[in-house]
C-alpha positions in Angstrom: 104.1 201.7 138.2 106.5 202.8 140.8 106.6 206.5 139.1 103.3 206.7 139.1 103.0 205.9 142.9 106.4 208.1 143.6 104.3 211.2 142.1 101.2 210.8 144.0 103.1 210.8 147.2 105.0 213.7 146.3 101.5 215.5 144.9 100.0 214.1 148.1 103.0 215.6 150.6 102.5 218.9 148.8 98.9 219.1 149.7 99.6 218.3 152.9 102.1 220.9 153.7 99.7 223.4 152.3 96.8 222.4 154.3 98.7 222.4 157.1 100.2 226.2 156.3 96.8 227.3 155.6 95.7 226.0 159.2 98.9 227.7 161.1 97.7 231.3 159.1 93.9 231.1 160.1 95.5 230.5 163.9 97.7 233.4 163.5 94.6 235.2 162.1 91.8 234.3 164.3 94.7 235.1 167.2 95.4 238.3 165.9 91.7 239.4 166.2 91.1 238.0 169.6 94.2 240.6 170.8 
């Protein structure tokens, strides 16, 4: 039970830190085209 719950917070932490890299690249992106 405690695996199982270890997992998804590691799967969860993953998503996470992609979501927030997408944002950061989008940013970098939509600064890119306003310079």
């Amino acid at each position: 039970m405690l695996a199982i719950r270890f997992g998804f917070a590691i799967i969860l932490a993953h998503g996470i830190r992609r979501i927030v890299s997408i944002n950061t690249m989008f940013k970098e992106v939509f600064l890119l085209k306003i310079l």
